[in-house]
C-alpha positions in Angstrom: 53.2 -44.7 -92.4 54.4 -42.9 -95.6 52.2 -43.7 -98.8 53.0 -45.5 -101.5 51.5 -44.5 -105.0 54.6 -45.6 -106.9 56.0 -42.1 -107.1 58.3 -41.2 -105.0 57.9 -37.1 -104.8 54.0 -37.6 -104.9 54.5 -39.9 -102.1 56.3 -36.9 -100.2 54.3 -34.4 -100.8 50.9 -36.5 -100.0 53.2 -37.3 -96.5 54.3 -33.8 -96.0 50.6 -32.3 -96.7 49.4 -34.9 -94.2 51.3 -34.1 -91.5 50.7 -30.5 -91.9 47.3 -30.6 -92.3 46.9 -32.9 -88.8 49.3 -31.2 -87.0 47.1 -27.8 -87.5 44.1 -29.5 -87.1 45.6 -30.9 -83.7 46.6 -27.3 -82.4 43.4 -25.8 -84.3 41.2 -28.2 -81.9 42.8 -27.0 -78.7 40.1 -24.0 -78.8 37.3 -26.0 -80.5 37.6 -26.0 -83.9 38.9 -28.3 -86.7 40.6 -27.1 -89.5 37.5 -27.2 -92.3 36.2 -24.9 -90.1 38.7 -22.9 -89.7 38.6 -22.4 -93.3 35.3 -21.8 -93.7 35.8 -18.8 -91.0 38.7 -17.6 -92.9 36.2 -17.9 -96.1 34.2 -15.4 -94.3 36.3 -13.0 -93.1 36.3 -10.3 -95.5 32.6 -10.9 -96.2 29.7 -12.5 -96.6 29.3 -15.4 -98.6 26.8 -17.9 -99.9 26.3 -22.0 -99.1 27.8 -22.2 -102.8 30.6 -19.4 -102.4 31.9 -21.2 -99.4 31.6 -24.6 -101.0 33.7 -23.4 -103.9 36.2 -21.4 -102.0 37.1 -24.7 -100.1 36.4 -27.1 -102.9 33.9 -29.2 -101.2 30.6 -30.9 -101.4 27.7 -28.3 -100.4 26.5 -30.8 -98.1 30.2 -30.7 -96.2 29.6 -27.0 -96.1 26.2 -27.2 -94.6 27.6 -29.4 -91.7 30.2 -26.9 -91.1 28.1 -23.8 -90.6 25.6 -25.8 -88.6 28.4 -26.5 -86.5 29.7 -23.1 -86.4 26.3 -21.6 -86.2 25.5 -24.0 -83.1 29.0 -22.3 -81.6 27.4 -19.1 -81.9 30.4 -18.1 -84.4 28.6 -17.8 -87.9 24.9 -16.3 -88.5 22.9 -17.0 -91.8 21.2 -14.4 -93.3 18.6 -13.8 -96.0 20.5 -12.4 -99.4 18.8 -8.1 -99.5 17.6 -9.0 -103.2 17.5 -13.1 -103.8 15.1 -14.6 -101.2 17.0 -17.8 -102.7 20.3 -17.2 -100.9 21.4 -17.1 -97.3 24.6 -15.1 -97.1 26.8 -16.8 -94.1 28.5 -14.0 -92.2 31.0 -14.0 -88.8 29.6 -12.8 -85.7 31.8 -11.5 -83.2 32.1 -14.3 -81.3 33.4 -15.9 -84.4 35.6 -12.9 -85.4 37.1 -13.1 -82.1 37.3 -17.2 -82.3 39.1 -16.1 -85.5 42.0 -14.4 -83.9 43.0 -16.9 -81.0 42.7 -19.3 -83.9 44.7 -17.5 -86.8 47.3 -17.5 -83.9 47.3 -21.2 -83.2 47.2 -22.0 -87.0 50.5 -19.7 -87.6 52.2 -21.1 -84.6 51.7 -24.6 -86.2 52.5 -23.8 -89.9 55.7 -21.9 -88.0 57.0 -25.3 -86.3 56.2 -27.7 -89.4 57.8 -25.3 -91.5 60.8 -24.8 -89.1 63.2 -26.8 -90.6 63.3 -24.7 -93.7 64.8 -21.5 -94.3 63.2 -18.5 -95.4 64.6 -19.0 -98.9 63.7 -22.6 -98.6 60.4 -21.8 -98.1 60.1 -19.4 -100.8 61.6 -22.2 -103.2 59.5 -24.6 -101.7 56.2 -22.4 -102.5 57.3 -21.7 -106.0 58.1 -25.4 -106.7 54.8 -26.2 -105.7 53.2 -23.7 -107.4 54.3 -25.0 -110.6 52.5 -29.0 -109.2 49.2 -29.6 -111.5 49.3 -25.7 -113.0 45.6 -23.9 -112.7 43.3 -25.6 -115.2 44.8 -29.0 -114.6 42.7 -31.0 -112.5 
Protein backbone atom coordinates (compact mmCIF):
# COMPACT_ATOMS: atom_id res chain seq x y z
CA UNK A 1 0.00 0.00 0.00
CA UNK A 2 1.33 3.36 -1.05
CA UNK A 3 1.89 5.88 1.96
CA UNK A 4 0.15 8.71 2.70
CA UNK A 5 1.96 11.75 4.34
CA UNK A 6 -0.30 14.29 2.66
CA UNK A 7 2.29 14.97 -0.14
CA UNK A 8 1.82 13.53 -2.96
CA UNK A 9 5.70 13.38 -4.55
CA UNK A 10 6.97 12.51 -0.91
CA UNK A 11 4.42 9.89 -0.98
CA UNK A 12 6.15 8.50 -4.32
CA UNK A 13 9.34 8.72 -3.58
CA UNK A 14 8.93 6.97 0.11
CA UNK A 15 6.95 4.18 -2.33
CA UNK A 16 9.51 4.07 -5.06
CA UNK A 17 12.56 3.91 -2.33
CA UNK A 18 10.59 1.08 -0.73
CA UNK A 19 10.20 -1.00 -3.32
CA UNK A 20 13.66 -0.66 -4.37
CA UNK A 21 15.14 -1.14 -1.30
CA UNK A 22 12.99 -4.69 -0.75
CA UNK A 23 13.29 -5.77 -4.06
CA UNK A 24 17.38 -5.72 -3.54
CA UNK A 25 17.17 -6.88 -0.26
CA UNK A 26 14.90 -9.87 -1.77
CA UNK A 27 17.61 -10.71 -4.58
CA UNK A 28 20.49 -9.68 -2.06
CA UNK A 29 19.14 -12.58 0.38
CA UNK A 30 19.31 -15.31 -2.27
CA UNK A 31 23.13 -15.72 -1.31
CA UNK A 32 22.82 -14.87 2.42
CA UNK A 33 22.91 -11.50 2.96
CA UNK A 34 20.47 -8.55 3.56
CA UNK A 35 21.10 -5.36 2.20
CA UNK A 36 22.56 -3.41 5.54
CA UNK A 37 25.04 -5.84 5.11
CA UNK A 38 25.69 -5.51 1.94
CA UNK A 39 26.40 -2.04 2.70
CA UNK A 40 28.54 -2.46 5.36
CA UNK A 41 30.68 -4.86 2.97
CA UNK A 42 30.70 -2.20 0.35
CA UNK A 43 31.72 0.24 3.35
CA UNK A 44 34.67 -1.89 3.53
CA UNK A 45 35.82 -2.49 0.32
CA UNK A 46 38.43 -0.09 -0.24
CA UNK A 47 39.58 -0.29 3.37
CA UNK A 48 39.55 -0.66 6.63
CA UNK A 49 37.33 0.98 8.78
CA UNK A 50 36.29 1.54 12.37
CA UNK A 51 32.71 0.51 14.44
CA UNK A 52 32.22 4.49 14.10
CA UNK A 53 33.46 4.93 10.37
CA UNK A 54 31.02 2.27 9.36
CA UNK A 55 28.29 3.60 11.55
CA UNK A 56 28.60 7.02 9.92
CA UNK A 57 29.11 5.79 6.38
CA UNK A 58 25.65 4.07 6.63
CA UNK A 59 24.08 6.55 8.99
CA UNK A 60 23.17 4.24 11.67
CA UNK A 61 23.08 3.56 15.36
CA UNK A 62 26.61 1.97 16.44
CA UNK A 63 24.72 -0.66 18.03
CA UNK A 64 23.06 -1.59 14.40
CA UNK A 65 26.63 -1.76 13.17
CA UNK A 66 27.87 -4.07 15.85
CA UNK A 67 25.00 -6.52 14.99
CA UNK A 68 26.00 -6.42 11.39
CA UNK A 69 29.62 -7.25 11.74
CA UNK A 70 28.82 -9.94 14.25
CA UNK A 71 26.80 -11.32 11.73
CA UNK A 72 29.21 -10.98 9.04
CA UNK A 73 32.05 -11.98 11.24
CA UNK A 74 30.05 -15.19 12.25
CA UNK A 75 29.87 -15.70 8.12
CA UNK A 76 33.48 -15.73 8.11
CA UNK A 77 33.20 -12.52 5.69
CA UNK A 78 34.54 -9.62 7.97
CA UNK A 79 37.61 -9.86 10.53
CA UNK A 80 38.17 -7.20 13.39
CA UNK A 81 41.41 -6.04 14.07
CA UNK A 82 43.28 -4.07 16.65
CA UNK A 83 43.97 -0.23 15.20
CA UNK A 84 48.55 -0.46 14.65
CA UNK A 85 48.58 2.81 17.02
CA UNK A 86 45.05 3.23 19.12
CA UNK A 87 44.49 0.09 21.23
CA UNK A 88 40.91 1.88 21.39
CA UNK A 89 39.92 1.00 17.90
CA UNK A 90 39.12 -2.20 16.03
CA UNK A 91 39.50 -1.56 12.33
CA UNK A 92 36.75 -3.99 10.55
CA UNK A 93 38.32 -5.28 7.36
CA UNK A 94 36.92 -7.98 4.40
CA UNK A 95 38.41 -11.27 4.24
CA UNK A 96 38.38 -13.09 1.21
CA UNK A 97 35.57 -14.96 1.79
CA UNK A 98 33.87 -11.68 2.13
CA UNK A 99 35.57 -10.12 -0.94
CA UNK A 100 34.46 -12.90 -2.81
CA UNK A 101 30.71 -12.81 -1.18
CA UNK A 102 31.23 -9.22 -2.45
CA UNK A 103 31.23 -9.97 -6.08
CA UNK A 104 28.40 -12.61 -6.46
CA UNK A 105 26.60 -10.01 -4.51
CA UNK A 106 27.52 -6.64 -6.33
CA UNK A 107 26.14 -8.79 -9.24
CA UNK A 108 22.79 -9.62 -7.72
CA UNK A 109 22.42 -6.01 -6.36
CA UNK A 110 23.08 -4.53 -10.14
CA UNK A 111 20.81 -7.02 -11.67
CA UNK A 112 18.08 -5.71 -9.23
CA UNK A 113 18.70 -1.95 -9.42
CA UNK A 114 18.83 -2.84 -13.52
CA UNK A 115 15.04 -4.35 -13.48
CA UNK A 116 13.56 -1.58 -10.99
CA UNK A 117 15.15 0.91 -12.92
CA UNK A 118 14.09 -0.65 -16.31
CA UNK A 119 11.32 1.32 -17.10
CA UNK A 120 13.41 4.46 -17.44
CA UNK A 121 15.66 5.51 -20.05
CA UNK A 122 19.16 6.25 -19.69
CA UNK A 123 18.31 9.94 -19.82
CA UNK A 124 15.48 9.36 -17.51
CA UNK A 125 17.64 8.03 -15.23
CA UNK A 126 20.18 10.73 -15.39
CA UNK A 127 17.17 13.30 -14.80
CA UNK A 128 15.87 11.24 -12.25
CA UNK A 129 19.32 11.28 -10.22
CA UNK A 130 19.73 14.91 -10.69
CA UNK A 131 16.22 15.64 -9.56
CA UNK A 132 16.81 13.85 -6.57
CA UNK A 133 20.00 15.23 -5.90
CA UNK A 134 18.59 18.50 -5.52
CA UNK A 135 15.65 16.64 -2.48
CA UNK A 136 16.82 17.98 1.10
CA UNK A 137 20.41 19.57 -0.34
CA UNK A 138 23.61 18.46 1.89
CA UNK A 139 23.30 20.26 5.31
CA UNK A 140 19.49 19.90 5.38
CA UNK A 141 18.54 17.23 7.65
Amino acid sequence: MKPRTGNDVADALIFAAHRVRNATDAKLRQSGLSLPSYKAMRALENSELSMREISEALQVAPRTVTDLIDGLEAKGLVAREPHPVDRRVTLLRLTQAGRDQLGTASAEAEEAYRVAFSGLSDADQKALRDLLDQVAPAGVA
